[in-house]
LUMTORVEX-363010 format. One record per residue: z, y, x of N, C-alpha, C in turn. Coordinates in steps of 0.2 Angstrom, whole numbers. Example, Ala and Ser with C-alpha at 12.3 -4.5 7.8 and 13.67 -1.06 7.14 Angstrom:
BEGIN
{{39,-28,66},{39,-22,62},{39,-16,66}}
{{35,-11,64},{36,-5,68},{39,0,64}}
***
This chain:
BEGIN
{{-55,-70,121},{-58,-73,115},{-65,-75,115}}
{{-67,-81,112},{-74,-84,112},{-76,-85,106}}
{{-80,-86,105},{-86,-88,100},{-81,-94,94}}
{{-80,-91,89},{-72,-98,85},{-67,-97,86}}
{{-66,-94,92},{-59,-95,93},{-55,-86,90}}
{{-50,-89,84},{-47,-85,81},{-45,-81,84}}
{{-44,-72,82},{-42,-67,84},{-32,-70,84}}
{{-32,-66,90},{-24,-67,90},{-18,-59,87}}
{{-14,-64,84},{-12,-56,81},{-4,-55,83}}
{{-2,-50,85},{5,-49,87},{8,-43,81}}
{{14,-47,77},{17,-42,71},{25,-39,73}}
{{24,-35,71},{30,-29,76},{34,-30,67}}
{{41,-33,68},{42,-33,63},{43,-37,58}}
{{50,-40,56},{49,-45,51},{56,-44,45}}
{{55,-38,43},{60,-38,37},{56,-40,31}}
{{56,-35,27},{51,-35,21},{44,-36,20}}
{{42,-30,22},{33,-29,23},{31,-36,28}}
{{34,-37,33},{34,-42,40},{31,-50,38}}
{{37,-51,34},{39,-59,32},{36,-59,26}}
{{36,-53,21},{32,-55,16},{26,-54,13}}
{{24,-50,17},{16,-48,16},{12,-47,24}}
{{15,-45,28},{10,-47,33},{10,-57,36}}
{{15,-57,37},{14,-64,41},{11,-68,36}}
{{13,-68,31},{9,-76,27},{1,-73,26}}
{{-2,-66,24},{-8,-64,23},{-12,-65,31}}
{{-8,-65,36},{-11,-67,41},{-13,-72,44}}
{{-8,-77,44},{-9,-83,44},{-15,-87,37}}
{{-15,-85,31},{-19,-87,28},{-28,-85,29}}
{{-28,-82,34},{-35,-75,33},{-39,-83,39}}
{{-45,-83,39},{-50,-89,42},{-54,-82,48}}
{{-51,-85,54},{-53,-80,60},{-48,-76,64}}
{{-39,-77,59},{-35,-73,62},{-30,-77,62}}
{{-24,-79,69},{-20,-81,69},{-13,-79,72}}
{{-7,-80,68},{-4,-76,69},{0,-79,77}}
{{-1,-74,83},{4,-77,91},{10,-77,90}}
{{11,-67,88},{19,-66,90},{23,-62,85}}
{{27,-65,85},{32,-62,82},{38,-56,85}}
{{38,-51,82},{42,-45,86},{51,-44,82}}
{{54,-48,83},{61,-44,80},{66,-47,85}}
{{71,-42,84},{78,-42,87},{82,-44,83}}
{{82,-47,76},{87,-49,73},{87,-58,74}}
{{92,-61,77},{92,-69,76},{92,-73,71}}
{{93,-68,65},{92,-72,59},{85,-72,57}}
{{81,-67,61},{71,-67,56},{68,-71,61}}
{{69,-71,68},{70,-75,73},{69,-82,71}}
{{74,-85,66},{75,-92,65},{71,-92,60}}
{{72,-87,54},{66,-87,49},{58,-87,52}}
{{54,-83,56},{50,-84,56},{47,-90,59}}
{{50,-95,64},{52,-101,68},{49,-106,63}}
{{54,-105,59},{56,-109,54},{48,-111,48}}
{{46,-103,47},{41,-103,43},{33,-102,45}}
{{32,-102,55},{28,-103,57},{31,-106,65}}
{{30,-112,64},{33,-117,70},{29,-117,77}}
{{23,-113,78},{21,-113,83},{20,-102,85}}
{{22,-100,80},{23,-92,82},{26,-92,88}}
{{25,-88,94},{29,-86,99},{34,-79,96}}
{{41,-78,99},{45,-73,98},{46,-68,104}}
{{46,-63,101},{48,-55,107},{54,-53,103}}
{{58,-50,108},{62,-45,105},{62,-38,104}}
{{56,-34,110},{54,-29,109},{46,-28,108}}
{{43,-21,106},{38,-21,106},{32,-22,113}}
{{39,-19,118},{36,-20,124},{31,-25,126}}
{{36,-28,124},{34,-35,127},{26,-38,125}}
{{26,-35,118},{18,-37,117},{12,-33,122}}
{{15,-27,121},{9,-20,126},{8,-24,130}}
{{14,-26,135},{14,-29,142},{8,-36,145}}
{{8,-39,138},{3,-43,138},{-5,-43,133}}
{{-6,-34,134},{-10,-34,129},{-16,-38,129}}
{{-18,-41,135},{-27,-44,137},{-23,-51,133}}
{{-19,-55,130},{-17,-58,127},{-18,-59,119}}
{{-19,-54,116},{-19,-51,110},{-26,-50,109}}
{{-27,-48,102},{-30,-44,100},{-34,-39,95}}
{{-26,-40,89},{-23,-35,85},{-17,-35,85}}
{{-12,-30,83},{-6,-29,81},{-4,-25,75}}
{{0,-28,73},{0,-28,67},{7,-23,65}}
{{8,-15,64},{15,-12,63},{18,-14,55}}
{{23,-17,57},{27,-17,49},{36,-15,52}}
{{36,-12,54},{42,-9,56},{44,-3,53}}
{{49,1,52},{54,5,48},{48,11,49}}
{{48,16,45},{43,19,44},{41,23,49}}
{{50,26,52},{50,32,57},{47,29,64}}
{{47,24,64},{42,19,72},{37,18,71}}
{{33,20,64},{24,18,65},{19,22,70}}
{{22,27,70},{18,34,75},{18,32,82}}
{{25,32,85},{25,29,91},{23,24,94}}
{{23,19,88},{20,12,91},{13,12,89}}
{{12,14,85},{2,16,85},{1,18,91}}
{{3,21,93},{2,28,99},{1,22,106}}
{{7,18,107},{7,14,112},{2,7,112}}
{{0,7,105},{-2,0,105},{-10,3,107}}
{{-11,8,104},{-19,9,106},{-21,12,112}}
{{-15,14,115},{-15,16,122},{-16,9,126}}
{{-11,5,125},{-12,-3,128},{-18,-5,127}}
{{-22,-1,122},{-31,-6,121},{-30,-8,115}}
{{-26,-9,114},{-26,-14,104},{-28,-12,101}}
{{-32,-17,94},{-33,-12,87},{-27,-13,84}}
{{-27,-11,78},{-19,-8,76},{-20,-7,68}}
{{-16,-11,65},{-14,-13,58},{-8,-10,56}}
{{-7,-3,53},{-1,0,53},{2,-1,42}}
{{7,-2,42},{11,-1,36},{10,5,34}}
{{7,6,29},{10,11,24},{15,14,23}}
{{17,20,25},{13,27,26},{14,26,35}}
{{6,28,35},{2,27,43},{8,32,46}}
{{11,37,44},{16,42,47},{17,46,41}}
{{23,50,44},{26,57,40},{21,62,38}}
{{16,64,41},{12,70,41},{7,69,40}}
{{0,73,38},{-6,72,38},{-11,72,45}}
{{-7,78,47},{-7,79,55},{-7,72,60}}
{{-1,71,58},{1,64,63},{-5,59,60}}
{{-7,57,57},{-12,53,56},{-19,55,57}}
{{-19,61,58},{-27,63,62},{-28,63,69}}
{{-20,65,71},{-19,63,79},{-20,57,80}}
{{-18,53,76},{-19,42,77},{-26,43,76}}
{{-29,45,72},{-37,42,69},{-40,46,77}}
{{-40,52,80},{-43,53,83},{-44,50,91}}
{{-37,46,92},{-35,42,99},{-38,35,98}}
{{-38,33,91},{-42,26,89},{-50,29,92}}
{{-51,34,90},{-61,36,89},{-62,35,97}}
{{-56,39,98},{-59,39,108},{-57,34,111}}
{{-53,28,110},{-51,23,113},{-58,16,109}}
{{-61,19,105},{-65,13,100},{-63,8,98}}
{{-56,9,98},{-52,5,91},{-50,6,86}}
{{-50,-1,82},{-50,-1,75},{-43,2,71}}
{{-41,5,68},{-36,8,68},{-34,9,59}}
{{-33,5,56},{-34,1,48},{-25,2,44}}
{{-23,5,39},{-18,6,36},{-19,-1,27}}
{{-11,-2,29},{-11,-10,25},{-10,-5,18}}
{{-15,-3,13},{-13,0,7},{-16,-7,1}}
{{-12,-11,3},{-15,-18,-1},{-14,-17,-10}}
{{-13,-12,-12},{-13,-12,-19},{-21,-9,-22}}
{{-23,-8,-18},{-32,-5,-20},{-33,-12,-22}}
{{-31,-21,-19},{-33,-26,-23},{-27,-28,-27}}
{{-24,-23,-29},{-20,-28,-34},{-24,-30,-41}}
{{-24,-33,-46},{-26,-35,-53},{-27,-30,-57}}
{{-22,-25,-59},{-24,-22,-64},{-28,-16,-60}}
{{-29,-13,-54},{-33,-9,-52},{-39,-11,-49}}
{{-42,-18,-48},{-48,-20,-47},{-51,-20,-55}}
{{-44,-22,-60},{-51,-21,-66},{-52,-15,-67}}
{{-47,-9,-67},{-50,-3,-69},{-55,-1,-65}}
{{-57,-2,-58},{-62,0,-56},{-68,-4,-59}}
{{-69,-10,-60},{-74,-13,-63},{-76,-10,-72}}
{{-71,-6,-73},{-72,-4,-82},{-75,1,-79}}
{{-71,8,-76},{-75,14,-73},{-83,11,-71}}
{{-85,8,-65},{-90,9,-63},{-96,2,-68}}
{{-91,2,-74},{-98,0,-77},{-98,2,-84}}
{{-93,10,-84},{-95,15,-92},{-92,13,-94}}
{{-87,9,-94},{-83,6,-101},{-79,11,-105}}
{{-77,15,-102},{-71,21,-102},{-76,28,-102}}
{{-84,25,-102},{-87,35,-103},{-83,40,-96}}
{{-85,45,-98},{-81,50,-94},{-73,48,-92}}
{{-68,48,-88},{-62,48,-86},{-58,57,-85}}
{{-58,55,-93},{-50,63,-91},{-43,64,-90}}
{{-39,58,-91},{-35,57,-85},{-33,49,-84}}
{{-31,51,-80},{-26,43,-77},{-21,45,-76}}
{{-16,39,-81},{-8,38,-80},{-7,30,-73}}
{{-2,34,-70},{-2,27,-65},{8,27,-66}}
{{7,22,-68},{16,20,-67},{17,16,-63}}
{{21,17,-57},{26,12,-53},{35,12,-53}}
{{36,8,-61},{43,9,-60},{47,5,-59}}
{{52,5,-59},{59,0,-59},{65,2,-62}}
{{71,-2,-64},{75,-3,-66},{83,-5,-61}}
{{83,0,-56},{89,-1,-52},{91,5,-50}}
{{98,4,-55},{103,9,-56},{109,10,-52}}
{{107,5,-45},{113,5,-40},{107,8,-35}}
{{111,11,-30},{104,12,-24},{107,7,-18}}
{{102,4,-16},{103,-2,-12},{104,-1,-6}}
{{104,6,-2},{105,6,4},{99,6,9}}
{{101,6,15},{97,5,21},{91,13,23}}
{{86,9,26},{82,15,28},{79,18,23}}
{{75,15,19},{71,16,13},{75,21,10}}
{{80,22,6},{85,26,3},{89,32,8}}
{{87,30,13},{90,37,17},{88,43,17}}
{{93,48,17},{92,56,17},{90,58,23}}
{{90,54,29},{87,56,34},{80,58,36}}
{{76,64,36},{71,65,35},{65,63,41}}
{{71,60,45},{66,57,50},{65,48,49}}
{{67,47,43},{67,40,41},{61,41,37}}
{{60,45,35},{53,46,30},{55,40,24}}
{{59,40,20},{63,37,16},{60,40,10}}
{{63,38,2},{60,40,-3},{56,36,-8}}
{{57,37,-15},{50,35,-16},{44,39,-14}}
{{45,46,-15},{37,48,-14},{35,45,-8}}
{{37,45,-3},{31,40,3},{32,34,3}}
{{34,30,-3},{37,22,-2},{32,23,-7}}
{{31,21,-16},{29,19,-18},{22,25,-22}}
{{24,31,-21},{21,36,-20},{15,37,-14}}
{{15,32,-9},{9,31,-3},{4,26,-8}}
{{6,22,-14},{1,18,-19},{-3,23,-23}}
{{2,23,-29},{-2,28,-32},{-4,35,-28}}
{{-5,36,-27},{-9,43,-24},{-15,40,-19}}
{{-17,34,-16},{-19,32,-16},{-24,29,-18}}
{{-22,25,-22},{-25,23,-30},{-30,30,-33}}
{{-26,35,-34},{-31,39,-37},{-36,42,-32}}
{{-35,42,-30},{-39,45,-25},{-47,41,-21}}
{{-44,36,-23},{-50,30,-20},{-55,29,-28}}
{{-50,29,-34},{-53,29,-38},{-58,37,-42}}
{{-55,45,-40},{-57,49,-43},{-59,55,-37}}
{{-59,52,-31},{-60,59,-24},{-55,62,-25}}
{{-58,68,-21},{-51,72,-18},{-46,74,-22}}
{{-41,78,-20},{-36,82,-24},{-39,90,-23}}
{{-38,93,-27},{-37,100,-25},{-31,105,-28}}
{{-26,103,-33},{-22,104,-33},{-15,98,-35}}
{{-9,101,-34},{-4,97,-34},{2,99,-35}}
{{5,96,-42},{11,98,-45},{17,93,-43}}
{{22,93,-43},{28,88,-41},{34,91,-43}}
{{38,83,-50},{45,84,-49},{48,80,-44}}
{{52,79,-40},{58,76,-38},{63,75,-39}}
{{68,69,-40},{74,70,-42},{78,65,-39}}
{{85,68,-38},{90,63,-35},{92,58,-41}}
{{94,53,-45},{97,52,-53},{102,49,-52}}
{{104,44,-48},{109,40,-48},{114,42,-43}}
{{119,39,-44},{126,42,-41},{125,40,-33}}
{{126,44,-29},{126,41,-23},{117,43,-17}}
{{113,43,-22},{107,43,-20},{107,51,-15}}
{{102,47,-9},{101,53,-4},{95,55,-2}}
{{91,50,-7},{81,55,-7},{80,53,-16}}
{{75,56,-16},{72,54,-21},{70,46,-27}}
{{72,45,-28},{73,40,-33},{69,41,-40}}
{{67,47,-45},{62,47,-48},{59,53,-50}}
{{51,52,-49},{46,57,-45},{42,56,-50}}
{{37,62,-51},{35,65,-54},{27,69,-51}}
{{20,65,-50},{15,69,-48},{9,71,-48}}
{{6,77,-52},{0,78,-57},{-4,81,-52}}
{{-10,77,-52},{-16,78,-46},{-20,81,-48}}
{{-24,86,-48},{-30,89,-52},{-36,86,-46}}
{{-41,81,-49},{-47,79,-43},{-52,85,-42}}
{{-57,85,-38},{-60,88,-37},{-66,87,-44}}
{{-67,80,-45},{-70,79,-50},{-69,80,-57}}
{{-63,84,-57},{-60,86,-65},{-56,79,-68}}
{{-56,74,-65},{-50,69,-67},{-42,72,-65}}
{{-40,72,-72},{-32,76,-70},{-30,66,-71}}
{{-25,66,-64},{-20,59,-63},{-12,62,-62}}
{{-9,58,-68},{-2,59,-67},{2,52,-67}}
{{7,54,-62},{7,46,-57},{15,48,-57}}
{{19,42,-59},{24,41,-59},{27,36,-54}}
{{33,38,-51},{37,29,-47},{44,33,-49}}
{{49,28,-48},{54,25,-51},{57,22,-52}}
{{66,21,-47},{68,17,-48},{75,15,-54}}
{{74,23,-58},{78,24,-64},{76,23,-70}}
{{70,18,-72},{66,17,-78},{70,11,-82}}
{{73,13,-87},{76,7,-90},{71,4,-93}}
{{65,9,-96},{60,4,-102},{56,6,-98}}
{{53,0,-96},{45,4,-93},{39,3,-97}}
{{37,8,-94},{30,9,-99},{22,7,-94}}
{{17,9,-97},{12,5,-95},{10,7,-89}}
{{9,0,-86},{7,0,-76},{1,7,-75}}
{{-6,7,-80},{-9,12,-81},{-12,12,-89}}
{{-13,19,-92},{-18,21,-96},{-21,24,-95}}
{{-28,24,-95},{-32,27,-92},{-38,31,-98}}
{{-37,37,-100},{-42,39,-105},{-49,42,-102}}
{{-56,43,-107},{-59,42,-105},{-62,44,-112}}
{{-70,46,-111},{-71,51,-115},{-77,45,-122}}
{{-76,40,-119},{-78,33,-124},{-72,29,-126}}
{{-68,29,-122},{-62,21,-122},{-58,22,-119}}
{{-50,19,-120},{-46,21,-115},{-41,15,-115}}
{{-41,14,-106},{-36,7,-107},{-31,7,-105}}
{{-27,0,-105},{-19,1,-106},{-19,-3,-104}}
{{-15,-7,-98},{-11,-11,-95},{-5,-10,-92}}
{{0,-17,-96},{6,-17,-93},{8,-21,-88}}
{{14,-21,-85},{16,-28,-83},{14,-26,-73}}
{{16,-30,-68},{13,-28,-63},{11,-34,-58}}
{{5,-32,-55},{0,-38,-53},{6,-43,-50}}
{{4,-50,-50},{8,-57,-49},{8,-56,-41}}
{{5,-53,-34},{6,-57,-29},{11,-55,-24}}
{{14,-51,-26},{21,-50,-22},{26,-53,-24}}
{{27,-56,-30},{33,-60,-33},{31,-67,-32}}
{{25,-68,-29},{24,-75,-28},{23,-74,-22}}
{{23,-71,-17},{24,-69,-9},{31,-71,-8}}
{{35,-68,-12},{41,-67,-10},{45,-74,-13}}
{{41,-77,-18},{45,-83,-19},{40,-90,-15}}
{{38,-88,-9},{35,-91,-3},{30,-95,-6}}
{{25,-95,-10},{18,-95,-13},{14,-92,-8}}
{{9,-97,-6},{4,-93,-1},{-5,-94,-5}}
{{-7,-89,-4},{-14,-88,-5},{-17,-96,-8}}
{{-21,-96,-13},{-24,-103,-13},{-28,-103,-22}}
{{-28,-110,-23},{-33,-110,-29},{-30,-104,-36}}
{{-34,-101,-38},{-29,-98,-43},{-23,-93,-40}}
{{-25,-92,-35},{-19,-84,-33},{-23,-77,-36}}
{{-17,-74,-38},{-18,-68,-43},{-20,-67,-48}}
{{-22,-72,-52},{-22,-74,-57},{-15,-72,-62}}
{{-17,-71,-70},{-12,-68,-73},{-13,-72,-81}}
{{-10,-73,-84},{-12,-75,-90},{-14,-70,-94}}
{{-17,-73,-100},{-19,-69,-105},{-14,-63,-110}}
{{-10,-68,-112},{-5,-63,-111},{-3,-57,-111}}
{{-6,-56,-103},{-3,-51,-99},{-9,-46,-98}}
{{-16,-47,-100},{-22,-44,-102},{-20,-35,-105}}
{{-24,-31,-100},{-25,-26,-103},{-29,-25,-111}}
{{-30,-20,-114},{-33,-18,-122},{-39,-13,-118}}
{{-44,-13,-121},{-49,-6,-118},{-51,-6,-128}}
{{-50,-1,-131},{-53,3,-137},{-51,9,-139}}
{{-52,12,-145},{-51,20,-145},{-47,19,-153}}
{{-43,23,-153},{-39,26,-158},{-35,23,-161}}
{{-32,15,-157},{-26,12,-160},{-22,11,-154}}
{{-15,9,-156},{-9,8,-151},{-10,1,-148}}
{{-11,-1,-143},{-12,-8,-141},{-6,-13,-140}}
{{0,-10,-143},{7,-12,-146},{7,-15,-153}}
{{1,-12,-155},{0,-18,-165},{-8,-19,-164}}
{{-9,-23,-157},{-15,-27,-155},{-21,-21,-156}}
{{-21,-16,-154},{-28,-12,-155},{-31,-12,-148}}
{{-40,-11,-149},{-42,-13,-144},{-44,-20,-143}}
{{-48,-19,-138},{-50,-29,-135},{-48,-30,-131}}
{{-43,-37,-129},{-40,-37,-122},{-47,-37,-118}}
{{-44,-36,-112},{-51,-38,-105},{-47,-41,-99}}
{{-51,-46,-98},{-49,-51,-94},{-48,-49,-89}}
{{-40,-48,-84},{-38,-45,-77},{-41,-49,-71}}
{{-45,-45,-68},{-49,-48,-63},{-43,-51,-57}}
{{-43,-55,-55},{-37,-58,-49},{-36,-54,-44}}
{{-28,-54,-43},{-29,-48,-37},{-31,-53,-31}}
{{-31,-50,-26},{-35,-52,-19},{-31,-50,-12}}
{{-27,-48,-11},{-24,-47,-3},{-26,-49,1}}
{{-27,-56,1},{-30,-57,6},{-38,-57,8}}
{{-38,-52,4},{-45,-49,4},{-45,-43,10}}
{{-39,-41,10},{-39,-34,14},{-39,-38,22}}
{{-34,-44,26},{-36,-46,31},{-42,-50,32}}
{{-47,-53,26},{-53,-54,31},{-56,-47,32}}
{{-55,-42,28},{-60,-34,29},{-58,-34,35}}
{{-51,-37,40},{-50,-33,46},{-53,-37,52}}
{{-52,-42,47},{-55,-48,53},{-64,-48,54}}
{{-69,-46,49},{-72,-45,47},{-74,-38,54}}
{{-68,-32,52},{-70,-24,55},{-70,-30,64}}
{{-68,-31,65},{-63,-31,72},{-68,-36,76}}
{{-74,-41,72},{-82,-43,73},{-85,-41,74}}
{{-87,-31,70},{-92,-28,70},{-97,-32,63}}
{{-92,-35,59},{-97,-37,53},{-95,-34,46}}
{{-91,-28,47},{-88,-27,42},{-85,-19,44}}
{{-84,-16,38},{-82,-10,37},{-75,-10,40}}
{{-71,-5,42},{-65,-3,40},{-61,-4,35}}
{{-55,-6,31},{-57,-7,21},{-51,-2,22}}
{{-47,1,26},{-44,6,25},{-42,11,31}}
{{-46,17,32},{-46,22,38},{-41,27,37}}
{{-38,27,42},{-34,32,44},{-35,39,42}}
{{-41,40,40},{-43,49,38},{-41,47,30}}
{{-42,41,28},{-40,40,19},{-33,40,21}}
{{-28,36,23},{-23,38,23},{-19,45,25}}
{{-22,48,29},{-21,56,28},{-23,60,23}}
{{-29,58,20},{-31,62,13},{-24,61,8}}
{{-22,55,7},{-17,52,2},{-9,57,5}}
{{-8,60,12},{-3,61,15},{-3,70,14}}
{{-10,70,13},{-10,79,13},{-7,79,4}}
{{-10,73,0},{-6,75,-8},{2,73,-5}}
{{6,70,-4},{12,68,-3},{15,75,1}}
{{14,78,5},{16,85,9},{15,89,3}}
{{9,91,0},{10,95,-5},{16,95,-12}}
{{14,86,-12},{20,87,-20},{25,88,-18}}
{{28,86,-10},{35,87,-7},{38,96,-7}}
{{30,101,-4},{33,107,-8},{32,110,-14}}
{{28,107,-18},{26,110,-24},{35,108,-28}}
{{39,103,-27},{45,98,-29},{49,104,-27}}
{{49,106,-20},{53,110,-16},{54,117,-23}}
{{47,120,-21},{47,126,-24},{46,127,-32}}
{{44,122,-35},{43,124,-42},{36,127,-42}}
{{31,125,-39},{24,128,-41},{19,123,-38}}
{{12,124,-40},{7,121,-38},{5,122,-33}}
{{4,120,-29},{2,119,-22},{-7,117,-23}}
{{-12,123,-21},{-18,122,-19},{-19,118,-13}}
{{-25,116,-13},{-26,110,-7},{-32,113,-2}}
***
């Protein structure tokens, strides 16, 4: 690499997270270019081809390690239970290393990765792209400029309405699939709070199988007690007929209400890429911040949703990978967020609170 000439990025992976959140945020980021493509399916194969005409294709991961002085990030978006060992190999080969949410099954397993990154002095960065989604960029801008007074608790909803289960690995009982909401959509919010209120020190969890058929969790249940006395209770969900609000957030001045769920994944997926007015929401769709009315018969002031950002989080990496930039997501945070996820997974087990 010289002085201009873009970082080259090698993506393991092009289902879901692959095709629709890493490769297009990659390709859009100024300084990063995406080289190579990793799948064995001939159909993502032709998709990726298709949708970036000068990518190079591999079948295996191998093939990337093998050429690591070619490279100079890799990017894991593969099935969950392949993020450890391909971390392992990548930063063995020298790479820095862009891994999917959740960075691994354990908290352990992630401190092993953070500490093979420290000793190799590489960048080693977990994609938890909803810290820039819309409705949690504004909440941190009302928190950190008083709007809401003291915070005593935060409600975080992530649900859905899908009353068939769809299958594949995500939905698998296989415990070494690492399947599930809780470390699917449950790696967000816990997250989320955590970035937003410190540590955990305690942690309660319901689990439930609902729907017919279903072989891990589908909807979940997880009250966090922070170190700084913010109690956060975070729901995911894929048996929500009515949904309720994305978050309410009380607070010992004002408490706000946002519904509805940030615009950039539905505009990812309907192949919209980053540009004038990305993340943007209408008015509409504006949270309420006031005290003592329902923001269902207009109580409250709306407050304008700050625009989400994704592609926020690959220049922080492009930025990290410089030396002009921080990390914007370290492996020890995604372990802190893994130590609440193992907890609520026994406190779910046993029926009790789990101290941290």
């Amino acid at each position: 690499m010289t002085a201009g000439t873009p970082l080259r990025v090698g993506l393991v992976g092009y289902g879901l997270a692959g095709s629709v959140f890493h490769a297009p945020l990659v390709a859009a980021t100024e300084g990063l270019a995406l080289d190579t493509v990793v799948t064995s399916n001939p159909e993502r194969q032709e998709q990726a081809r298709a949708e970036f005409p000068d990518v190079r294709l591999a079948t295996a991961p191998d093939e990337l390690f093998d050429r690591a002085d070619e490279l100079d990030l890799i990017v894991i978006a593969s099935p969950n239970r392949t993020h450890v060992p391909l971390a392992t190999a990548a930063l063995k080969a020298g790479l820095p290393v862009v891994v999917d949410k959740p960075i691994a099954g354990t908290a352990a397993e992630a401190r092993d990765l953070a500490a093979l990154a420290e000793e190799r002095g590489l960048l080693l960065s977990v994609f938890q792209n909803r810290r820039w989604d819309n409705d949690f960029l504004t909440v941190r801008r009302l928190i950190s400029h008083g709007e809401l007074g003291d915070v005593w608790r935060f409600e975080s909803r992530f649900e859905r309405w899908r009353p068939q289960p769809k299958g594949g690995w995500r939905e698998s009982g296989d415990p070494a699939e690492i399947g599930g909401l809780l470390y699917d959509l449950g790696s967000h919010v816990v997250d989320q709070a955590l970035v937003l209120f410190g540590p955990a020190t305690q942690v309660y969890a319901e689990t439930d199988h609902r729907r017919s058929g279903a072989e891990t969790d589908d909807d979940t249940f997880i009250a966090v007690t922070h170190a700084s006395g913010v109690r956060s209770h975070l729901y995911v969900s894929a048996t929500t007929a009515q949904l309720g609000p994305r978050f309410r957030v009380l607070g010992s001045r004002a408490g706000y209400v946002k519904y509805g769920l940030d615009p950039q994944e539905a505009a990812l997926r309907e192949g919209l890429r980053p540009g004038p007015q990305w993340g943007a929401e209408p008015e509409s769709l504006w949270g309420r911040l006031g005290s003592g009315q329902s923001p269902l018969t207009g109580g409250g002031d709306p407050v304008p949703t700050l625009p989400g950002d994704y592609p926020a989080y690959y220049a922080a990496v492009a930025a990290a990978l410089t030396g002009a930039g921080p990390n914007p997501v370290t492996a020890l945070e995604a372990a802190a967020a893994l130590d609440v996820l193992e907890a609520a997974r026994r406190s779910a087990r046993d029926g009790v609170a789990v101290t941290l």
